[in-house]
N, C-alpha and C positions, 0 to 999 in steps of 0.2 A: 649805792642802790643794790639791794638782793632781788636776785629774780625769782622768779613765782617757783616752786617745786615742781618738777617733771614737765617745767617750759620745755616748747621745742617751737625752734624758729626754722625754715624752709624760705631760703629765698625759689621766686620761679626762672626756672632754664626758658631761652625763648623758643624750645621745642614745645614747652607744656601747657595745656590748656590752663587757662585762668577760670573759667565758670565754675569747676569743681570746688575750689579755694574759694571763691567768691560767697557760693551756695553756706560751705560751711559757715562762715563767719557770719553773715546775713543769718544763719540759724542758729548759733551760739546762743543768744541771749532768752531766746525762744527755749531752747534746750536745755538751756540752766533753771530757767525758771523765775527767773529776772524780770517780765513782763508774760501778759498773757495772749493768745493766739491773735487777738484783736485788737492788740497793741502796736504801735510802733517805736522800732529803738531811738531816742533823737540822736544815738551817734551814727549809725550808719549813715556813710555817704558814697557814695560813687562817681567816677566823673561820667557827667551823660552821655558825653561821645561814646562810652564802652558799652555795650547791650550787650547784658549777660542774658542767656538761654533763658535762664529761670524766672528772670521778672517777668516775664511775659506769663509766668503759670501762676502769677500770683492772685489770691481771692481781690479781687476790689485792685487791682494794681498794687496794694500793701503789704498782705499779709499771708503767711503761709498756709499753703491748702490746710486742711484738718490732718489729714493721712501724712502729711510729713512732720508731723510733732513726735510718733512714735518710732520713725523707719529709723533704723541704722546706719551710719555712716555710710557704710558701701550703700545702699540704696542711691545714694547721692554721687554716686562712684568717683567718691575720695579713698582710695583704700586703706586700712589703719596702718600700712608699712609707710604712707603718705606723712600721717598722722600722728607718728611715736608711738602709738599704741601698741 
């Protein structure tokens, strides 16, 4: 198996917040352009026990505000030193 070009894997330290990490991937597909604002991914899953920050700001309980389809990563305060970028 060949990994994807300019992969970068991050395990989390149990110092680091997990919503930042969350948020991102939750918006990946969104961000790629793989489905659109009022779509939902069928892969995203979460265990329910974990309440992430962000679901609670979601339009309809699903789908991401309007204004987070343009923001930049740091807006989600993932930094791209986080990120490999």
């Amino acid at each position: 198996m060949e990994w994807q070009r300019d992969f970068w894997e991050h395990r989390l330290r149990p110092d680091e917040a997990a919503n930042p990490y969350a948020l991102y991937i939750f918006m990946n597909p969104y961000r790629a352009g793989l489905i659109g604002r009022t779509q939902t991914w069928p892969y995203w899953y979460h265990n329910p026990s974990v309440d992430f920050d962000f679901l609670h700001m979601l339009d309809g309980g699903l789908y991401p505000p309007e204004v987070w389809m343009d923001c930049e990563i740091e807006a989600y305060g993932l930094l791209r030193d986080h990120v490999g970028e």
